[in-house]
DONU-290090 format. One record per residue: residue number from 0; residue in three letters; y, z, x of N, C-alpha, C, O in turn. Coordinates in nm, 2 decimals. Atoms other than C-alpha are relative to their C-alpha. Layout:
<rs>
[NUM,ALA,[Y,Z,X],[Y,Z,X],[Y,Z,X],[Y,Z,X]],
...
</rs>
This chain:
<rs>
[0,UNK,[0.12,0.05,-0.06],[16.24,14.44,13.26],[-0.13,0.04,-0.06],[-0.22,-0.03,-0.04]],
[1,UNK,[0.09,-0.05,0.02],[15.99,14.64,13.10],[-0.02,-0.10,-0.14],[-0.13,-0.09,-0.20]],
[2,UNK,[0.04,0.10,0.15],[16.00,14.39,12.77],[-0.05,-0.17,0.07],[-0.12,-0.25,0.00]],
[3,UNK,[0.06,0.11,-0.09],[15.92,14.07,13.05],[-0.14,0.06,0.04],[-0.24,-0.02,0.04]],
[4,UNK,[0.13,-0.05,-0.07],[15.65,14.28,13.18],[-0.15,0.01,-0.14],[-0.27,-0.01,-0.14]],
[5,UNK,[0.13,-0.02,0.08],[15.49,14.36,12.84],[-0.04,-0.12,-0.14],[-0.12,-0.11,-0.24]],
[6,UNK,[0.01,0.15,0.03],[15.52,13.99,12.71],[-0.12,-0.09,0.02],[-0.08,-0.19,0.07]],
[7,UNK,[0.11,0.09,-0.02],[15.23,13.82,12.74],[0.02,-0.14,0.11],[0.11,-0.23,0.09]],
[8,UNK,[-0.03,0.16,-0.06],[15.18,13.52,13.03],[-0.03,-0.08,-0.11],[-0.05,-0.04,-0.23]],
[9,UNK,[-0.02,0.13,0.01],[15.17,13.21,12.94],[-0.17,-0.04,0.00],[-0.23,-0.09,0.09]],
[10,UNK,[0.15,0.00,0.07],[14.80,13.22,12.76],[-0.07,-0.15,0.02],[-0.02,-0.26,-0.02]],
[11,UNK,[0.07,0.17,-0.02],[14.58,12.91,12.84],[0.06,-0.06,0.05],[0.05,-0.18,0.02]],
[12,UNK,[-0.06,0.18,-0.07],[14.81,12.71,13.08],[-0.05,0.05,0.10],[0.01,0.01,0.20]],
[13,UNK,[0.03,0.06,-0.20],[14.62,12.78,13.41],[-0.13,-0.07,-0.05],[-0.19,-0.06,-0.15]],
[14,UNK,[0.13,0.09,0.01],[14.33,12.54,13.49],[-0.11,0.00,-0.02],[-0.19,-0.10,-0.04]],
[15,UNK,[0.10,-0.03,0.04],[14.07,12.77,13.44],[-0.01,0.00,-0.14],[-0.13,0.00,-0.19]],
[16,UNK,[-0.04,-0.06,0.15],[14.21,12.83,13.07],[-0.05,-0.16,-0.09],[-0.12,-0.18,-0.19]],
[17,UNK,[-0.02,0.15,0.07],[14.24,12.46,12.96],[-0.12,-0.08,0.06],[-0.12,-0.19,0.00]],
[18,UNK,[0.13,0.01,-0.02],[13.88,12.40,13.14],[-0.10,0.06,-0.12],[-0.18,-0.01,-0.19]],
[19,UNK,[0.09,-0.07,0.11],[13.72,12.64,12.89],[-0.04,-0.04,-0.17],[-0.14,-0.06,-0.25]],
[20,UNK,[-0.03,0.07,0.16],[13.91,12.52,12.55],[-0.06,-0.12,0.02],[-0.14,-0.17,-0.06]],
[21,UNK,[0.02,0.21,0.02],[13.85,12.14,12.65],[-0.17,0.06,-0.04],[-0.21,0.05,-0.16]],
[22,UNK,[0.17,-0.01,-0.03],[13.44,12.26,12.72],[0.01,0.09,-0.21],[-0.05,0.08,-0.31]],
[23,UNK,[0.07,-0.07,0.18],[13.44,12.47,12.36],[0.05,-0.11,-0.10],[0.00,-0.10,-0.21]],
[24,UNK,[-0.04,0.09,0.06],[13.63,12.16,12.22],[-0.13,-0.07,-0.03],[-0.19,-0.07,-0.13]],
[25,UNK,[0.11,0.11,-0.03],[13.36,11.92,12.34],[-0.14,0.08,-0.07],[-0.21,0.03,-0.17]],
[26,UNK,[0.12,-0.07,0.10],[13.08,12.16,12.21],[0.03,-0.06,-0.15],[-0.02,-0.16,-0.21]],
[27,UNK,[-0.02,0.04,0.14],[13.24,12.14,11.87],[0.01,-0.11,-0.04],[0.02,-0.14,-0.16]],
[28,UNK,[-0.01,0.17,0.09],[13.27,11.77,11.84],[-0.18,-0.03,0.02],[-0.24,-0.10,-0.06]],
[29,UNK,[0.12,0.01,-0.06],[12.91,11.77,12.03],[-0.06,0.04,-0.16],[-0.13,-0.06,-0.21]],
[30,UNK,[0.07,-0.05,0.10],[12.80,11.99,11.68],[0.03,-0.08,-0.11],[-0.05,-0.13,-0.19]],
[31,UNK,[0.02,0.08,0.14],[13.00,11.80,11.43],[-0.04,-0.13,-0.03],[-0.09,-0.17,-0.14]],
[32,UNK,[0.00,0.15,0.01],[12.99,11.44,11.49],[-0.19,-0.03,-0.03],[-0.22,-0.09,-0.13]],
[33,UNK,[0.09,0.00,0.08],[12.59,11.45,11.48],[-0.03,0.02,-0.13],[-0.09,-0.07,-0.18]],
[34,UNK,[-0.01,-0.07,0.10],[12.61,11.66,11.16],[0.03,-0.13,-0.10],[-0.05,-0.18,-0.17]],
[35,UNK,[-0.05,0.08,0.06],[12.83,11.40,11.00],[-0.08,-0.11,-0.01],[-0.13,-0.13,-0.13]],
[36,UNK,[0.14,0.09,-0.01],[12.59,11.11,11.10],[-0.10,0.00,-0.03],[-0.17,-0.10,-0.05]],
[37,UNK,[0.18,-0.02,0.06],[12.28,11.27,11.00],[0.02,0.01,-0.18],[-0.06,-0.04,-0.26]],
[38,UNK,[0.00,-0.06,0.16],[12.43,11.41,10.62],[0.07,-0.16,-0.04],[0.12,-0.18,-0.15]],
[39,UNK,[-0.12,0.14,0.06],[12.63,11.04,10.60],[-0.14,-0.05,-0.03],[-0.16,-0.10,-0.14]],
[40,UNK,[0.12,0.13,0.01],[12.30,10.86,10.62],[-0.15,0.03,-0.12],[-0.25,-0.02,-0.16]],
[41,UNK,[0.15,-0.04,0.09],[12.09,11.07,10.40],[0.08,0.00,-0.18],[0.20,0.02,-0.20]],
[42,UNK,[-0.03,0.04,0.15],[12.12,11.02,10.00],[-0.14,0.05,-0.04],[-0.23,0.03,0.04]],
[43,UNK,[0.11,-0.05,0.11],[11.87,11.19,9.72],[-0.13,-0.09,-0.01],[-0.24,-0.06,-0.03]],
[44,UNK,[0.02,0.10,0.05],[11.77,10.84,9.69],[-0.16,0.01,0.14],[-0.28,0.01,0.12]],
[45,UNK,[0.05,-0.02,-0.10],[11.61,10.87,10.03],[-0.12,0.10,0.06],[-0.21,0.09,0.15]],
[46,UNK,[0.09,-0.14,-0.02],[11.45,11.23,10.03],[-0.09,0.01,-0.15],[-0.20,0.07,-0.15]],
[47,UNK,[0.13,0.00,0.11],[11.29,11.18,9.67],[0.04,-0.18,-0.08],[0.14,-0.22,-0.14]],
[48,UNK,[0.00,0.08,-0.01],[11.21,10.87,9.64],[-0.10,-0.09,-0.16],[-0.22,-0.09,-0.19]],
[49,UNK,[-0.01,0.10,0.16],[11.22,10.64,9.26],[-0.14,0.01,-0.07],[-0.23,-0.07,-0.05]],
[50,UNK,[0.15,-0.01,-0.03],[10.89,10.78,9.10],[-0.03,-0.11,-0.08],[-0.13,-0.10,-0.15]],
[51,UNK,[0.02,0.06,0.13],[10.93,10.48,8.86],[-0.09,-0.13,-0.02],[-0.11,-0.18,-0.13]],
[52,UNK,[0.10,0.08,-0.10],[10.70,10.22,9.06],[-0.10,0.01,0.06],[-0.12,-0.05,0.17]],
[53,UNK,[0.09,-0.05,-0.03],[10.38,10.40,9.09],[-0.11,-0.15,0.06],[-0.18,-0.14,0.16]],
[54,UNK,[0.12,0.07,0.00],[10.15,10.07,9.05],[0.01,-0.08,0.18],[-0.09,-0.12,0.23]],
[55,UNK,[0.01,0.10,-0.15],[10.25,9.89,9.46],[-0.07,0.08,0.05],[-0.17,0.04,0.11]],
[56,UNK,[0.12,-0.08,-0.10],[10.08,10.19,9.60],[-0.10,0.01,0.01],[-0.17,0.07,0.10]],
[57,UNK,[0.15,-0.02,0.02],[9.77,10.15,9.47],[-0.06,-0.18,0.07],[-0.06,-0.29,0.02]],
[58,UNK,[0.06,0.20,-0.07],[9.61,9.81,9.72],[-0.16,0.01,-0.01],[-0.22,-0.10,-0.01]],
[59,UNK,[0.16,-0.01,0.06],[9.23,9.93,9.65],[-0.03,0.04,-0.16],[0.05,0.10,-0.23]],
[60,UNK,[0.08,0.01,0.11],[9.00,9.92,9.34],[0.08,0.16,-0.06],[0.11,0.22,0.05]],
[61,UNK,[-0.04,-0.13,0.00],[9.15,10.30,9.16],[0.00,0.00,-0.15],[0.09,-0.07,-0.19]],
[62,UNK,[0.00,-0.08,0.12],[9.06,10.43,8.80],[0.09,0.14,-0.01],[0.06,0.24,0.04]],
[63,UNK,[-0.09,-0.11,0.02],[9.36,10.65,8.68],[-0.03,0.04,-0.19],[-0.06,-0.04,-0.27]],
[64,UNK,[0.05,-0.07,0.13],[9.30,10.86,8.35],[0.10,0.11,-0.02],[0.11,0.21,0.04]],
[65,UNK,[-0.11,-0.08,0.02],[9.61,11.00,8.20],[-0.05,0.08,-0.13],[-0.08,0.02,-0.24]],
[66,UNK,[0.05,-0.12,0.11],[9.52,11.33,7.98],[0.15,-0.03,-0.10],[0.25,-0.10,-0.09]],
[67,UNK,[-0.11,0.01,0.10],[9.73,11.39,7.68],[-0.08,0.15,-0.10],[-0.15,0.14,-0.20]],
[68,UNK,[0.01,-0.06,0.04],[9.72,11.77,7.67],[0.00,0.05,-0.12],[-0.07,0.14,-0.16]],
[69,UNK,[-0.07,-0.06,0.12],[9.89,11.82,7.35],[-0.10,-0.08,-0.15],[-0.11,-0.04,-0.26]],
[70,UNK,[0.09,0.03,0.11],[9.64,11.61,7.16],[-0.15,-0.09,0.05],[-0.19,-0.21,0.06]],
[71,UNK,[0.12,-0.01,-0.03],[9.28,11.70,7.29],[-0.10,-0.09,-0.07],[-0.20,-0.15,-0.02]],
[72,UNK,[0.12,0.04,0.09],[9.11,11.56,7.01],[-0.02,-0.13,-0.01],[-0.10,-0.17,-0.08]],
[73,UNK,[0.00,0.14,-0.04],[9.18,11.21,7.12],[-0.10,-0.07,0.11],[-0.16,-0.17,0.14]],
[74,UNK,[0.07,0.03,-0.14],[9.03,11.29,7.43],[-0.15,-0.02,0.05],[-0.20,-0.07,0.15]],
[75,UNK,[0.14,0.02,-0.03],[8.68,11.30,7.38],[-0.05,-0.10,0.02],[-0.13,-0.10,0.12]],
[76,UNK,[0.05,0.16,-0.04],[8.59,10.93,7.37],[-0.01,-0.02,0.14],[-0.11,-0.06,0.20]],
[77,UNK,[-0.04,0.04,-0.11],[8.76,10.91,7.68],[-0.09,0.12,0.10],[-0.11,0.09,0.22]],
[78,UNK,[0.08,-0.06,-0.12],[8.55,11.20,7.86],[-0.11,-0.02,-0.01],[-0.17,0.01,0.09]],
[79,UNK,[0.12,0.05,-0.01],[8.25,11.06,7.74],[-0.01,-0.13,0.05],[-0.10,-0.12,0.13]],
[80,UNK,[-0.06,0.09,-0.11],[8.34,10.76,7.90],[0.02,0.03,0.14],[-0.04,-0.04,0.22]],
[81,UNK,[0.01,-0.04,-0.13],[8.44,10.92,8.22],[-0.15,0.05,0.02],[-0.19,-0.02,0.11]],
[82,UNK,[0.17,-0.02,0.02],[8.04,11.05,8.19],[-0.05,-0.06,0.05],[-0.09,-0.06,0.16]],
[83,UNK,[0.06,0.16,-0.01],[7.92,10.75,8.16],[0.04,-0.09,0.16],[-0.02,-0.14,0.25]],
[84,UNK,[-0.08,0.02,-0.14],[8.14,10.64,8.43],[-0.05,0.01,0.19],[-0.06,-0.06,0.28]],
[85,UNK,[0.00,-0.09,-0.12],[8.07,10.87,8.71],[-0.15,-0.04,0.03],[-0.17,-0.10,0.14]],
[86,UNK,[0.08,0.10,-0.02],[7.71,10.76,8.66],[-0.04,-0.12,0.04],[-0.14,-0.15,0.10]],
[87,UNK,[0.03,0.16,-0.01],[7.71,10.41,8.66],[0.10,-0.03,0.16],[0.05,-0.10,0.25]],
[88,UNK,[-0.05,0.05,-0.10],[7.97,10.39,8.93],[0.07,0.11,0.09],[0.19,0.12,0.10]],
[89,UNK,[-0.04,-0.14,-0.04],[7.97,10.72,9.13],[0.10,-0.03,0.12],[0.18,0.06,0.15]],
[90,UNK,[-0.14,0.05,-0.09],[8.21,10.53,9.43],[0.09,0.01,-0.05],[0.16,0.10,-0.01]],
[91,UNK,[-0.17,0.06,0.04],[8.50,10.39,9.21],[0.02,0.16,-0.07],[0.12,0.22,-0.05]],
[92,UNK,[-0.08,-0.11,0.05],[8.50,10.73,9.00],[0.06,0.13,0.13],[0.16,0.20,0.12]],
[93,UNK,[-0.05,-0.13,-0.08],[8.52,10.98,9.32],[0.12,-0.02,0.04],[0.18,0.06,0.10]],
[94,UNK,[-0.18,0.02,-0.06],[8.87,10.82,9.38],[0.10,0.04,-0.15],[0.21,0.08,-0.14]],
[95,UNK,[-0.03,0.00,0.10],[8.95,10.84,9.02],[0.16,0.10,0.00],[0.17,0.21,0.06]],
[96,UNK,[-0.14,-0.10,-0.03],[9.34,11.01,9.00],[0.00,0.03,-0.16],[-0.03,-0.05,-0.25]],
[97,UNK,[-0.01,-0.03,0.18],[9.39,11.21,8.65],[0.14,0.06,0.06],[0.16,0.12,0.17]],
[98,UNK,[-0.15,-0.01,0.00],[9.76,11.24,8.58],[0.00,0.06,-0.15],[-0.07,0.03,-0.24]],
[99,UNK,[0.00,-0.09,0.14],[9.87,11.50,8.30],[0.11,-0.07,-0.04],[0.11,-0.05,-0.17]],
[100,UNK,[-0.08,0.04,0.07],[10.20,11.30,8.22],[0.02,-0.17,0.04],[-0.07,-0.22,0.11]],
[101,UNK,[-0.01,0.15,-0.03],[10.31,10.93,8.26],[0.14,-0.03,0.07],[0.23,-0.11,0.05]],
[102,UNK,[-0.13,0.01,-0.13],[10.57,10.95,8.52],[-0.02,-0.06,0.08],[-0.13,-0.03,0.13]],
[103,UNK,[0.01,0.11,-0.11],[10.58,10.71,8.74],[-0.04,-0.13,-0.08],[0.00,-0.24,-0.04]],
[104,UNK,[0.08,0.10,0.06],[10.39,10.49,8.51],[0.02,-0.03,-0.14],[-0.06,-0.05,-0.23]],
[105,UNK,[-0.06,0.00,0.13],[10.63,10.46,8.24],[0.00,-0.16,-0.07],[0.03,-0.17,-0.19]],
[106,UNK,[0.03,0.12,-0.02],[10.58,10.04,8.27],[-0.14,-0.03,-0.08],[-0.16,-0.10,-0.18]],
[107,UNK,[0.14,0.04,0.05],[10.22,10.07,8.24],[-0.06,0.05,-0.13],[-0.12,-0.03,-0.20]],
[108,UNK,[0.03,-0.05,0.07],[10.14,10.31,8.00],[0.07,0.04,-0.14],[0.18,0.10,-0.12]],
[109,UNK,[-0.09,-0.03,0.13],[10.27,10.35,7.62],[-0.04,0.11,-0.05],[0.04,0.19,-0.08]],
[110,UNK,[0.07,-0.09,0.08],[10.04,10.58,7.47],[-0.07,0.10,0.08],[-0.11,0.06,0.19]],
[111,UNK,[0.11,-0.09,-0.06],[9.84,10.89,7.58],[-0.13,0.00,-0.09],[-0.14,-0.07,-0.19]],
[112,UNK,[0.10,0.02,-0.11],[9.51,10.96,7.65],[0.02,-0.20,0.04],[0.07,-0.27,-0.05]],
[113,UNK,[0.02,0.06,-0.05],[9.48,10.65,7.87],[-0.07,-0.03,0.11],[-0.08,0.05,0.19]],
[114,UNK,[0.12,-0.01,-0.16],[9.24,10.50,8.17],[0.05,-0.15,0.02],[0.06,-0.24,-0.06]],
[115,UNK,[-0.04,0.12,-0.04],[9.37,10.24,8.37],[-0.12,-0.05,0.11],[-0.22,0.02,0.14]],
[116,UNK,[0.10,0.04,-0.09],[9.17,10.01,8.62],[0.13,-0.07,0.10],[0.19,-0.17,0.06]],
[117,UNK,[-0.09,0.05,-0.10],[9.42,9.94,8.90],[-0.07,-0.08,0.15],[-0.16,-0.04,0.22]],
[118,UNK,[0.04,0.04,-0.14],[9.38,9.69,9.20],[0.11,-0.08,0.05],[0.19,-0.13,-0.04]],
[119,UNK,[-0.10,0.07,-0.11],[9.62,9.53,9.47],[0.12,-0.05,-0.12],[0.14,-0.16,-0.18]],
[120,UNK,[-0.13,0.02,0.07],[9.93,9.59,9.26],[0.00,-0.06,-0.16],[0.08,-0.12,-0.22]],
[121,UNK,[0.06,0.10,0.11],[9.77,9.48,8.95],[-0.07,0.12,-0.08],[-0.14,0.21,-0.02]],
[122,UNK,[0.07,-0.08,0.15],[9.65,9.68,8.57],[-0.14,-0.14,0.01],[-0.14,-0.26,0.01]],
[123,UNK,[0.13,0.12,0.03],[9.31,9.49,8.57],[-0.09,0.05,-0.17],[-0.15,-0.03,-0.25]],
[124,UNK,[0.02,-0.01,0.11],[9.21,9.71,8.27],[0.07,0.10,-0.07],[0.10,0.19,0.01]],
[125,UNK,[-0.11,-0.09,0.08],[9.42,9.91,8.01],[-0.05,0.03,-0.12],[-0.07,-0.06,-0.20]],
[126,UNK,[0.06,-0.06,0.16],[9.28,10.14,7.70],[0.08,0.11,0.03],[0.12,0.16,0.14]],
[127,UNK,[-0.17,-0.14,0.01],[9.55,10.40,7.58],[-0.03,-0.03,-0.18],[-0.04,-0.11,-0.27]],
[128,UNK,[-0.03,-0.05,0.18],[9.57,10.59,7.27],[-0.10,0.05,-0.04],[-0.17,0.12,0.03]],
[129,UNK,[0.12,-0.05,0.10],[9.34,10.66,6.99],[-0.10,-0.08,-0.02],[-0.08,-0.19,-0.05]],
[130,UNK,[0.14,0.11,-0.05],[9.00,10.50,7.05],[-0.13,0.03,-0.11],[-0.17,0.15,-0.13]],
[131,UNK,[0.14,-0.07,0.08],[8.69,10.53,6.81],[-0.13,0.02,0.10],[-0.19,0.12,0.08]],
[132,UNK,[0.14,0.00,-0.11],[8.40,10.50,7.08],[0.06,0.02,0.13],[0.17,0.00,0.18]],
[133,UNK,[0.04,0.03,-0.22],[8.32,10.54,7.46],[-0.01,-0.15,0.03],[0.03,-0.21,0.14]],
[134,UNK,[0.03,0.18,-0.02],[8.20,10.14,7.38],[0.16,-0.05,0.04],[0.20,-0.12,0.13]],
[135,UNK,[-0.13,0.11,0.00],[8.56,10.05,7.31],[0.10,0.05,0.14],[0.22,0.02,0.15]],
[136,UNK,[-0.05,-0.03,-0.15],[8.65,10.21,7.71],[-0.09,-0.08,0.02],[-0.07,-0.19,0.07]],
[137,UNK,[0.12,0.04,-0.17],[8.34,10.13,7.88],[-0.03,-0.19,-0.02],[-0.05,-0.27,0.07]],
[138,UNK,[0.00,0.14,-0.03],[8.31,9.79,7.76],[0.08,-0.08,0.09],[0.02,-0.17,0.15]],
[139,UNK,[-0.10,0.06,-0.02],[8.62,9.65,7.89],[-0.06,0.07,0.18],[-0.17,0.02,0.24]],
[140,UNK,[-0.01,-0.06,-0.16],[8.63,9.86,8.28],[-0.16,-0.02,0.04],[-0.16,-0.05,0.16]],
[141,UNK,[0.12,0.02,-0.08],[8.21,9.83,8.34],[0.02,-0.20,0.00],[-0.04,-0.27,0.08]],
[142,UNK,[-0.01,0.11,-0.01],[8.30,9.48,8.29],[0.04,-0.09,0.11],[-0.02,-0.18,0.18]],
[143,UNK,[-0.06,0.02,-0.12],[8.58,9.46,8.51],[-0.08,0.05,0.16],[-0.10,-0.01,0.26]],
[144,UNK,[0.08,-0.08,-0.12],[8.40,9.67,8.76],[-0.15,-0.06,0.09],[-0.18,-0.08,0.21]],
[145,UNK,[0.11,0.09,-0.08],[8.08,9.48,8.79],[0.03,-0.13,0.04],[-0.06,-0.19,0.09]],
[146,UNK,[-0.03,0.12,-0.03],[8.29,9.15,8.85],[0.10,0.05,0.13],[0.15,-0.03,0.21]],
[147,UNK,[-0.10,-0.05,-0.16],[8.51,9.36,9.16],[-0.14,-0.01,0.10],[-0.14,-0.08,0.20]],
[148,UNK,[0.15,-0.01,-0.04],[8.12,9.45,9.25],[-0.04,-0.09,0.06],[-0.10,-0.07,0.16]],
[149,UNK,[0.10,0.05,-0.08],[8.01,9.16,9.32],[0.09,-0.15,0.04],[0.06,-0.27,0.04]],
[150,UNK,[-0.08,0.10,-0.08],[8.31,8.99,9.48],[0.04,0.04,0.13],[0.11,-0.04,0.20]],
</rs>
């Protein structure tokens, strides 16, 4: 008798027992089945999102000006131009976005330094590269600019 006695009952079969498991059961489907649903529905694709389609976002007038650290001495034209710029049209420049690489904007842009004139989904003016003057920028974009001006 003493090997009946130190036998263990009959572990989880009363009703309080098989109340508890079912309830810690139900928790755990409670934790996974969300879990599964939330990580099923999410993809990379979703959380960083394709940078390769910069130009839809832009729906107002936006002067973007991509540097091209590695070869400064291109750049001067183009900051004398932004100068020029900032005076003549101190609105359109304070939005102005300067971008150090051409990511996103691998479509638009071929060459570094460049200055784009973007409006509702649309390059309205494009100078990129090696430029001899500020004339051969500013002519093209004060152009464009005074014809957005006065529409």
């Amino acid at each position: 008798m003493a090997n009946k006695e130190s036998a263990p009952k009959n572990v989880g079969t009363t009703p309080k027992d098989f109340e508890v498991n079912r309830l810690n059961f139900m928790r755990t489907l409670l934790i996974i089945f969300p879990m599964l649903f939330v990580f099923s529905s999410c993809s990379f694709a979703y959380i960083i999102p394709n940078q390769t389609d910069q130009l839809h976002h832009i729906q107002k007038p936006r002067i973007l000006f991509f540097t091209d650290a590695e070869n400064l001495d291109k750049e001067s034209p183009y900051y004398d131009a932004v100068l020029d710029l900032k005076n003549q049209y101190p609105k359109e420049m304070s939005k102005m976005i300067v971008k150090e690489d051409r990511k996103g904007w691998k479509n638009e842009v071929d060459e570094l330094p460049a200055i784009l004139l973007v409006n509702n989904d649309k390059v309205i003016v494009k100078v990129e590269g090696n430029v001899r003057s500020k004339k051969d920028i500013l002519s093209p974009l004060c152009h464009a600019l005074d014809r957005m001006n006065t529409n």
